[in-house]
N, C-alpha and C positions, 0 to 999 in steps of 0.2 A: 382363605385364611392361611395364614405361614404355619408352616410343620411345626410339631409339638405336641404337648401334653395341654391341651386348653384346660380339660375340665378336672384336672389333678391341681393345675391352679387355682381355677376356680374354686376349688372347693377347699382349700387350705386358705386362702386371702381373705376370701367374702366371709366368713362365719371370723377368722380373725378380727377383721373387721369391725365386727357384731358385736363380737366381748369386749373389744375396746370401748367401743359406746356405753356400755351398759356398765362396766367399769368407772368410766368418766361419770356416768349419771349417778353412782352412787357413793363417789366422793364428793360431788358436789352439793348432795342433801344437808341440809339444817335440820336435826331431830327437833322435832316437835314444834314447825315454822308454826306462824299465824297464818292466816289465809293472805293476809299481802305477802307477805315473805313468799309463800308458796306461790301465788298466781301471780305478782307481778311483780316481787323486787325493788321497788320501787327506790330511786336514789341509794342502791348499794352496790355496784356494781363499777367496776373500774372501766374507767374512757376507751381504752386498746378493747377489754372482751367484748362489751357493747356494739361498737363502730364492726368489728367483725363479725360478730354472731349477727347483726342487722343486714349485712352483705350477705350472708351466705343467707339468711331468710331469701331474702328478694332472689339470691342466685339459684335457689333450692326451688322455690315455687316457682318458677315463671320462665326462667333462662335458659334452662337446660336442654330440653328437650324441645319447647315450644320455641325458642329461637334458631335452634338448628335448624328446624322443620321451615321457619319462615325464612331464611339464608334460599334453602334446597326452591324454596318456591319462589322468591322475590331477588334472589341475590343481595347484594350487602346494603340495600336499602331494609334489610333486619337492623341493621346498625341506629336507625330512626328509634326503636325501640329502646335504644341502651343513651344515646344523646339528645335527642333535642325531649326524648318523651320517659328521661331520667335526670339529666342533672339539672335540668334548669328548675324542675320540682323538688328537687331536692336542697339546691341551694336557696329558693323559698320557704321551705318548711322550717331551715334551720336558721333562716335570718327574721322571718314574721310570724310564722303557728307557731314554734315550739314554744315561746317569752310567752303565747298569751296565755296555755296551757299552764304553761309553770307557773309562769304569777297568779295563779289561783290556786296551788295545793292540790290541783286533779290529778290522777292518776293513770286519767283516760279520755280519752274524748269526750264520750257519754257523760262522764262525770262533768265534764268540762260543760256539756251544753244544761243539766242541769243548775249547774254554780249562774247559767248566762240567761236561761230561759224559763227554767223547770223540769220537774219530774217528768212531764207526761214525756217533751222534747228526751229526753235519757232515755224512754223506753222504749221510743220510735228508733231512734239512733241504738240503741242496743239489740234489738230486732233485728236491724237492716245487716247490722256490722253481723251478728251469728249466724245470718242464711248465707250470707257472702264466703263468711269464715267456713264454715259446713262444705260449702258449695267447692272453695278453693282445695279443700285436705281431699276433696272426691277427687277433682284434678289432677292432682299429686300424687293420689293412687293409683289411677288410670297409668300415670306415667311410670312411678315402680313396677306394676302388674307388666306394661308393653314390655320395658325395658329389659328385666327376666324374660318375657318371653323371649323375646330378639336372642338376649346372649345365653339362656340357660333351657330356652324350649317350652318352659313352664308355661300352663294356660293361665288364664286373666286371672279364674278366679284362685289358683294357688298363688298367685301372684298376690293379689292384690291380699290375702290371708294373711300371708308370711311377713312381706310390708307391716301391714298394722300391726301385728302381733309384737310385732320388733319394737315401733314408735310408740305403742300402748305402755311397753314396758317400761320403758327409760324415762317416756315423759311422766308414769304414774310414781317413779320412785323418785325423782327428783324435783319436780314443778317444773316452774320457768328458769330457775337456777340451772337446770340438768339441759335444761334446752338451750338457753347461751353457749356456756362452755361443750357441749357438744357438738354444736356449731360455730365452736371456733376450730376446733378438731378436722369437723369436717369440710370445713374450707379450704383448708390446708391439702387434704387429700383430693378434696374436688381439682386445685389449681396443678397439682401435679401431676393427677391422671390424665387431665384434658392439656397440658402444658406440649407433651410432646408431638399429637397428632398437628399443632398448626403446623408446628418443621418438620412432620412428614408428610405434610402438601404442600408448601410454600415452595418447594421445586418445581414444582407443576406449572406454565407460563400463566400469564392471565389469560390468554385466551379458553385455556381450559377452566381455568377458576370461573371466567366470566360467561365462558359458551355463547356467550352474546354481550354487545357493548353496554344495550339497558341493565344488564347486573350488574354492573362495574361502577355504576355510580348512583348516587344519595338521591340529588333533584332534579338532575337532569333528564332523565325518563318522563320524569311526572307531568300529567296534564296541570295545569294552574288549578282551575276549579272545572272537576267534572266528578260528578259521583256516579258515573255508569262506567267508570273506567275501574279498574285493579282495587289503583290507590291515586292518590290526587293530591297539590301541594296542600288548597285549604285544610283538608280533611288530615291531611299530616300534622301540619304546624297548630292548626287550633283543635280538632278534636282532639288528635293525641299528645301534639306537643303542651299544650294547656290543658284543655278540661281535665282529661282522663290521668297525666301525667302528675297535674297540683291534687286533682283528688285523692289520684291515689297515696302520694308522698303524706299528703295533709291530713287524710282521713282515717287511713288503714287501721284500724286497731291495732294489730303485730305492728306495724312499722311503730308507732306512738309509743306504744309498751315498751319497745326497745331502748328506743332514746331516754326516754322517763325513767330510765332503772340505770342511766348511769348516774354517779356520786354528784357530783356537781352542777349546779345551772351552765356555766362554761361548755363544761364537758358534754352536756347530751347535746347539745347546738353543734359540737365538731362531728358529733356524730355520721349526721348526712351528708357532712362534707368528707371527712376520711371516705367513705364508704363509696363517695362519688369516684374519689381516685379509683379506689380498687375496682369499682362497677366497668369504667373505660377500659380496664387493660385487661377484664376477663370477657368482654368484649369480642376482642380478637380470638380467644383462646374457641371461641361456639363458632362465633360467624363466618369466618373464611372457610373452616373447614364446611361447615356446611355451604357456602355457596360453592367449593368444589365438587361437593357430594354428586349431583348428577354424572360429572365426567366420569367418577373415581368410582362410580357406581351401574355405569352404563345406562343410566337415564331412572327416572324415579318412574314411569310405569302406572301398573298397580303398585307402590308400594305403599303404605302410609307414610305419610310425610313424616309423622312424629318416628319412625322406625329410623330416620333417615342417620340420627348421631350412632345408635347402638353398631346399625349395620355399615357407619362407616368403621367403628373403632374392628368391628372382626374382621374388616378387609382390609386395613393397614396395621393393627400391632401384630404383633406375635402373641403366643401364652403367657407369657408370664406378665409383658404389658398389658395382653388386653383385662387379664386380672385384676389387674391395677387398672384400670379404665373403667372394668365394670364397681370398683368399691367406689371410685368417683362419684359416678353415677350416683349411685344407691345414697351417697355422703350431700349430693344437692338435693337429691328430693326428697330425702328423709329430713333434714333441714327446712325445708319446707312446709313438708306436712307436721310435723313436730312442731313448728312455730306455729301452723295453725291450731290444730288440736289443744294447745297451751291457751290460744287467744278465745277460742271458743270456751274453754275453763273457764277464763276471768271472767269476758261477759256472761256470760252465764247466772255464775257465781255472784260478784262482786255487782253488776249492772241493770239484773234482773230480781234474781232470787231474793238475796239478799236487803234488796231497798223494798223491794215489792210484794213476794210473796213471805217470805216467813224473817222477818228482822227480829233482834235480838239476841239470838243465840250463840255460843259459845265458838270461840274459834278455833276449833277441834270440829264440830258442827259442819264448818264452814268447808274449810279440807279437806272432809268426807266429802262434802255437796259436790267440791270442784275436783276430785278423781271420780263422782259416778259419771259427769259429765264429761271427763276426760273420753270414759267409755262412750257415752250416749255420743260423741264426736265422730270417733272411729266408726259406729253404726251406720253414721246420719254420710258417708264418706262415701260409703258402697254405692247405695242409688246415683250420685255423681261420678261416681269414676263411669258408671254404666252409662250416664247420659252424655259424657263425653265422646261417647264411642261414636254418634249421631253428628258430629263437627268433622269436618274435613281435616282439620288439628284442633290444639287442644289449644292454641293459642286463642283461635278465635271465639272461644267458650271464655278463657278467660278476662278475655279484653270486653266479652260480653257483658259478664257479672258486673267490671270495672263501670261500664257506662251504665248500667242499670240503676245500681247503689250507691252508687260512690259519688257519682257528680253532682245531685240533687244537693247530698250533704254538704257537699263543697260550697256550692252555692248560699248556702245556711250558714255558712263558718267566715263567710268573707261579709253577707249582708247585715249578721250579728256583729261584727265586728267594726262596720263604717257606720252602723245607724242606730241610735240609742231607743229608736221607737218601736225597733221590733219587738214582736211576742210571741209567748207558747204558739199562739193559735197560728199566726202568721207563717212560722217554722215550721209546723207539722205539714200544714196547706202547702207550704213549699216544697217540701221533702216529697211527700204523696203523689203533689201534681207534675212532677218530675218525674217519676217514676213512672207514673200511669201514662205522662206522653208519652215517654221511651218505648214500653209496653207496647202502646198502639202502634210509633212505626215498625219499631221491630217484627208486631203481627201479620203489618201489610206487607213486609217486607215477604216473610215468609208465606202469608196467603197469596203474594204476587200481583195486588193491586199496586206496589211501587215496586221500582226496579232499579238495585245498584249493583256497580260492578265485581263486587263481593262481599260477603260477608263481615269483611274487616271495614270495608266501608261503610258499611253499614253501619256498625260500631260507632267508628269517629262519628257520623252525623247524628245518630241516638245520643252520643255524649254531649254533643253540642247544644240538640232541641234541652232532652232535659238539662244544662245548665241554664240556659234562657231563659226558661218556661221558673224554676225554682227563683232564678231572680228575680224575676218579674215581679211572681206572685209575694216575694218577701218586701219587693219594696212598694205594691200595692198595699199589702196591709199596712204597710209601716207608713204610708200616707195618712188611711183613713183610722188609723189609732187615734184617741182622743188625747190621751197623753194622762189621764185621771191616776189608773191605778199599777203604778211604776211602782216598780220593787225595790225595797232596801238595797238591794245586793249592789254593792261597788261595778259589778259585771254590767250590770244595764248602761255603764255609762264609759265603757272602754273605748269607746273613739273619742273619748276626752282625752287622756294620758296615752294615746297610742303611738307616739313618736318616742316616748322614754319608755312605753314596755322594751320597743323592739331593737333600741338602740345596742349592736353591735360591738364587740370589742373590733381594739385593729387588727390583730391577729386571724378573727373571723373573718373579718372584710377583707384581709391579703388571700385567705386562702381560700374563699369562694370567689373573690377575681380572678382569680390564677383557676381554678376551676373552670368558670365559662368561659376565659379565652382560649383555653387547649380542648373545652368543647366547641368555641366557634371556629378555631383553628383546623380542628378534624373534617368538621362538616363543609370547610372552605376546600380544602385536599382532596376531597371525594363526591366534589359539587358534581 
């Protein structure tokens, strides 16, 4: 580390920092919201804070630390993450999911499958979305908790204390309000802190960046289809670049919540597309530096992989940068678990409680219900940050949860939407029997009756059986449906009108074509 005062900075930046959050969080409260006001905002929120508080979510939970880690260990085939297995789900969610959601008045997904299938469908699908959600904020912990340790020494568990204590605070005084604009804040300091470490390794040749030629490039490495290899193109392009990628754009609750709460139909559509911009060019600002990390680090070792960003920032800034490096930090994945924490409220709240177990009550009630959940969140957070310890990183826990939960549903959202025969029963069966294959390979995987080349491999072909096995079963039943006892609801027959739900402005259409040619542009540049 360069001579200095590290920890005089530290300790004046970071707790600054802190105040400013908690500041931000409590000018952005509404005294005395409703419980939508509080948990989800819905349609008040302007185009600009949405598109960026939706970025820094995604960049908060998932990017930060988990994609340096995957740089240091794959080289800039990490970039697969941020392009083929970000925008092209992204630019679906905002040209096909978002119109069907809207055009029904849902607020949420959940909501959305009961408006198409029924109740029981919302409380499967709001299940699935809070153990996910639960499971992601542990994640997030894990990573604040590491991240202090690396730059401030701290152990796990004051780490991971201090974290929540913080994210408790601001998300229990503001709702999802305090959570947007906090994370537009925090974006802002994420993109500066991490802004100068690319130029101070971008001098460094490629050879050192690449340490070898297979990290220097996207597909060219790759076997075509082999799952006992690393990573493989199949298992790239359709586990992650489809299943996993449309699920997660399409499904996520936070990511939905997000879009759903700007003002306009228009507006939350641009949403995933602005965000798609900003997603490419912070991009750059994780990945290179981490696939330089081994050189710049003398080889990763014993190190943790996820240690890989923290301990590069102490061994190129100085004090007062790495100050400002470590508030970054702390500004993505509290963004992160803050948008979880938030999404676990609504479902909770608004998806569960509220339809099922105690309705009717007072929307003062309601507010109370979703800040004790707030808490019961940050609880439910500890046991996963602790089970992430057990992953080699913490990406591949992530991408775990992603093909676990996520795909089944996806599969449900797409076979609901081309066939007017599906039902409750069909969707649940779907959902479950997706779930339960993935289960089972994942089990052999680990008991070592099957054998893939890692973990992450593993992942993409879980995500692909269970979306398979989900669709199957959704258009098996929706064969053997009789067709008798059809529901009123307009919803049952959305692949009638589904070429004028989803119909596009041209301003849409310019800017998610412009979108995937400088995503197919990038991935032609680094074939």
């Amino acid at each position: 580390m360069k001579s200095g005062t590290p920890d005089l900075w530290m300790w004046c930046m970071v707790p600054a920092y802190l105040m400013i959050l908690l500041f931000i969080s409590w000018k952005s409260r509404r005294p005395r919201p409703t419980s939508n006001q509080y948990l989800n905002a819905s349609s008040s929120l302007p185009t600009w804070a949405v598109a960026l508080s939706f970025l820094a979510y995604n960049c908060g939970s998932i990017e930060i630390l988990g994609m340096s880690a995957m740089a240091a260990q794959y080289g800039v085939q990490a970039l697969h993450f941020y392009w083929i297995g970000g925008i092209p789900g992204m630019v679906f969610m905002a040209l096909v999911v978002l119109p069907l959601y809207m055009r029904t008045g849902a607020r949420s997904l959940p909501e959305y499958f009961e408006m198409r299938f029924g109740p029981d469908v919302r409380l499967v699908s709001a299940c699935l979305s809070a153990l996910s959600t639960a499971a992601f904020s542990g994640v997030t912990l894990y990573g604040l908790a590491d991240m202090l340790h690396v730059l401030a020494g701290w152990s796990l568990l004051a780490g991971t204390l201090v974290s929540a204590g913080v994210v408790l605070v601001y998300v229990l005084v503001g709702g999802i309000r305090a959570t947007v604009y906090t994370s537009v804040f925090q974006l802002c300091v994420l993109t500066g802190g991490l802004a100068p470490l690319l130029f101070l390794t971008v001098h460094f040749t490629a050879t050192t960046f690449a340490q070898r030629s297979a990290r220097w490039h996207l597909w060219r490495p790759l076997p075509l289809v082999s799952p006992h290899a690393t990573l493989d193109c199949f298992g790239v392009a359709l586990g992650l670049g489809f299943v996993i990628s449309f699920a997660y754009w399409c499904t996520d609750f936070v990511m939905i919540q997000r879009a759903l709460s700007a003002k306009s139909f228009e507006g939350a559509r641009r949403v995933p597309i602005f965000a798609g911009f900003g997603k490419m060019m912070i991009a750059f600002f994780i990945v290179l530096p981490g696939v330089a990390a081994p050189g710049l680090l003398g080889g990763t070792g014993s190190l943790s992989f996820d240690e890989v960003l923290p301990r590069l920032l102490k061994t190129v800034y100085g004090p007062a940068l790495l100050a400002f490096g470590a508030a970054a930090l702390l500004a993505g994945l509290m963004a992160g678990m803050a948008g979880n924490v938030s999404g676990f409220s609504a479902l909770w709240t608004e998806e569960i409680y509220r339809p099922r177990v105690y309705p009717g009550q007072s929307e003062r009630h309601y507010v109370r219900v979703g800040r004790l959940s707030i808490v019961a969140c940050v609880l439910l957070a500890f046991p996963g940050a602790y089970l992430t310890v057990e992953f080699r990183d913490l990406m591949e826990f992530l991408q775990l949860i992603l093909a676990l939960f996520y795909a089944p549903v996806f599969a449900v959202v797409l076979a609901g939407a081309a066939s007017r025969q599906l039902r409750s029963r069909g969707a649940i069966a779907g959902i479950l029997g997706g779930v339960l294959s993935g289960l089972a390979l994942q089990g052999s995987y680990w008991a070592g009756c099957m054998h893939f080349g890692s973990q992450m491999t593993a992942n993409f072909y879980t995500a692909l059986l269970e979306f398979l096995v989900a669709l199957g079963v959704c258009q098996l039943s929706a064969a053997f449906e009789n067709g008798e006892a059809r529901a009123a609801n307009p919803l049952t027959v959305v692949s009638r009108d589904l070429a004028s739900v989803i119909r596009p402005s041209g301003v849409l259409i310019l800017l998610s074509t412009l979108l995937l040619c400088l995503c197919a542009l990038l991935n032609l540049l680094w074939w």
